[in-house]
Each structure stands twice: as C-alpha cells, then as structure tokens.
N, C-alpha and C positions, 0 to 999 in steps of 0.2 A: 218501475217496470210494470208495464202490462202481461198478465198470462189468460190466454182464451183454455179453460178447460178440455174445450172439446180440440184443440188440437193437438193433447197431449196424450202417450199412448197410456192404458187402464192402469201400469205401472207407477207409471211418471206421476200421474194425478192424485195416486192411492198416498204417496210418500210424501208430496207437499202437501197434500191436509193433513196426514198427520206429524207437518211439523209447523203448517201454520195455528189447527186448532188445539192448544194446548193451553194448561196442562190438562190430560182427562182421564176419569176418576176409571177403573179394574174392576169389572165385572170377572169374577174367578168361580168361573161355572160349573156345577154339578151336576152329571145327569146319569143314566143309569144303562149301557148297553143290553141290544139286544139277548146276550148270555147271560145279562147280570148281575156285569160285573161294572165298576167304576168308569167313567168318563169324566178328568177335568182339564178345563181348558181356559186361558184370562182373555178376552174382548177388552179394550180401550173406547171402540165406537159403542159407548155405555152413557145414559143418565137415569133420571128420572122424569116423567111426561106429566103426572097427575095424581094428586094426591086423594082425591075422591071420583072414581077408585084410585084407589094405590098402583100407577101403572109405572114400569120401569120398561125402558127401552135397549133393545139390543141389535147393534147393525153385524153380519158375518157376510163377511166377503167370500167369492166361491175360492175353492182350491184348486190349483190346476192341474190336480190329476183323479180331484172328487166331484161330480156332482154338488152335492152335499158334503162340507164335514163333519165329523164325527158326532158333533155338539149338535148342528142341526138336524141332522138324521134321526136321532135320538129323542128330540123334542117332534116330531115331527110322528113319531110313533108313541110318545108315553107323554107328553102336553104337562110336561113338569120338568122343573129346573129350580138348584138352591144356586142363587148368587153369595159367596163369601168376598168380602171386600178386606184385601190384605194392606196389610201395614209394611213399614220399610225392612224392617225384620225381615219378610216372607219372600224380599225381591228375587233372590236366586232360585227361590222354588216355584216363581210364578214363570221364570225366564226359561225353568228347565221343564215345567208343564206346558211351556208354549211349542214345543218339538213337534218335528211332522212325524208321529209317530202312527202306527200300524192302530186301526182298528182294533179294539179289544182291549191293545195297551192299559194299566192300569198306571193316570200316572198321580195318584196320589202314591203310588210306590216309590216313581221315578222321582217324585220331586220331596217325596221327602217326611210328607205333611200326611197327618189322621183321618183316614174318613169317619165321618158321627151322622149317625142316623137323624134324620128330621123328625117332625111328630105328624106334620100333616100330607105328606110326600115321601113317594121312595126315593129320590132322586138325594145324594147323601153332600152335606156342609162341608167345609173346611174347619175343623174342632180347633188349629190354632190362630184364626182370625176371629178377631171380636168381636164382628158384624158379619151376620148372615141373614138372608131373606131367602124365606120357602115361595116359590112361584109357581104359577100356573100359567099355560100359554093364553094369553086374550086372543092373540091374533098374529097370525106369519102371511107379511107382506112383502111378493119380491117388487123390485128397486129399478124396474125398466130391465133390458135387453142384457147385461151385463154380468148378471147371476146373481148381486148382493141379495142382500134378503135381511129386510127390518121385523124382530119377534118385537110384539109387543106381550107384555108377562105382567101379569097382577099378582101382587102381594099378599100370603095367604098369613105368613108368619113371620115376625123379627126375632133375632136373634141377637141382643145385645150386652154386649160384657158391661158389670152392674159399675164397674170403677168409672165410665166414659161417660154416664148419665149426668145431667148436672142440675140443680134446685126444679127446674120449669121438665125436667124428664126428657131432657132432649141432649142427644151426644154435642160434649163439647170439643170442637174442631181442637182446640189446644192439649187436649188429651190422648185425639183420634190423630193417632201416626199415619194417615194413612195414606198409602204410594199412590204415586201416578206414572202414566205414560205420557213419555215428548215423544220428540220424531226420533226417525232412526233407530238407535239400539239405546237409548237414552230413555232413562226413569227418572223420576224428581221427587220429592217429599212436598208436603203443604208450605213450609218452611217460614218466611215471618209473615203475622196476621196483624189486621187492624181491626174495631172496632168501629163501625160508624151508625150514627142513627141514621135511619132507616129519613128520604125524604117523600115526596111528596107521591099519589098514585100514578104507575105506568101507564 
C-alpha cells in the first residue's frame, strides 16, 4: 500500500507516524509556570540532534483548544526545560501526566512522582527517573502552516544515577529500563539487545 501524506487529514497523519516511527524514546519535561508553580508533560517526538553542542530535540504538536501548550508557553517565556527520561516503572505516571489538564495544574502531583530542584535551571527534574538533562532553549522552530513547533534545547547539565554508568562512563542500555512510545495508547521497554561491532563509515 501506497499512502500520500498530504491526503490525509492532520489527524490521520499525526497516528500513522507515530505507529510507523517506533519505538521512540520520552522526553518527560519540566518547566516552570507562569505562577510558579510545576509543569510536566512526556513528548515521544524526542531525540538527540548533536553532541557538540549537546543539542536535543523536541517536536509539540498544537492543541486544539491552545495556541500553545502549556510545555510551550512556558518555554517560550523562561527558555529553560529539565528533560527526565523515565523507566518502565514510571509508565502510569507519565500516561497520567499526559492529561489535558488546566493550566496551572500541577502534575507531578497528579502523577504521582517528586519534583527536585536543578542546579543550573529553575525549571524542576523528575527525582524518581535516573536520567535527567537541565536545558536551555537554542531555538523554537514552527513546522509550516499546521502549528507543530520543533524546540531545539542544549544541554547544560546530566543527571545520571551512578548504578547505570558502566567502565567507559557511559549508561549501559542493559541497566537503562528505559520506556518508549508505540502508536496508539501503546508503550514498550527496550527489551532484547544485541551487541554488534560497529562497521564501516556512514
């Protein structure tokens, strides 16, 4: 089967990529309301772009009754975000911090999970994920006519639990539980790994 993108309506399109591009890793974002108070929220349209700088990337689709949500707004006024990257453990609390919930809402309440202060950002981690990155905004790019909007965010500070490091200081994936999103209402684990050397240059 053939599918023309553009004949499909913003819906349609939004749910087949993300059940063709899988599995992709949970940006579980932290930012800081205009009162104050907590904003988190998980993104799936997440990777990493470049490592000198340190640049991670984050796609947010609009909402259909926001401009902007809550996540973007926020960065868009204080140009700071922690990314926590949860484990299989923290699925239900990243599924119950995914709610269309009110402005303000605090939902590290609702979902469950610690907020802990950063050292180089107000913008607050997730205390029970093992990996967190302190960021700053490089740059917000919207994505044509349609309202997406690509942040790009540089890495100011890792955060990394000391049990996941491994000889060469680098997290090993066999330690790192760490969740993904499928399509649908579907999440996955890393689940069995291989080993292969590395061949020749891309």
């Amino acid at each position: 089967m053939q599918i023309d993108p553009a004949r499909l309506s913003g819906g349609r399109r939004y749910y087949l990529m993300c059940s063709v591009v899988i599995p992709r890793p949970i940006a579980w974002v932290g930012t800081v309301n205009l009162d104050g108070s907590h904003n988190l929220a998980p993104f799936s349209f997440f990777n990493a772009f470049s490592a000198t700088p340190p640049i991670v990337g984050l796609g947010i689709a609009p909402h259909e009754t926001k401009p902007d949500k809550d996540t973007l707004a926020n960065l868009r006024r204080t140009g700071e975000l922690c990314i926590s990257l949860p484990t299989t453990a923290l699925m239900d609390a990243v599924a119950e911090s995914s709610g269309d919930w009110p402005y303000g809402v605090d939902e590290f309440a609702l979902a469950g999970v610690t907020p802990m202060p950063c050292e180089k950002i107000a913008a607050p981690r997730v205390a029970e994920s093992p990996v967190s990155l302190e960021c700053t905004v490089w740059e917000i790019k919207p994505l044509g006519e349609g309202g997406s909007t690509l942040v790009l965010a540089e890495v100011q500070l890792m955060h990394i639990q000391d049990t996941l490091l491994n000889e060469w200081g680098t997290v090993d994936s066999y330690r790192f539980d760490a969740l993904s999103r499928l399509g649908g209402i579907s999440y996955g684990a890393i689940g069995e790994k291989w080993d292969v050397a590395r061949g020749g240059a891309g």
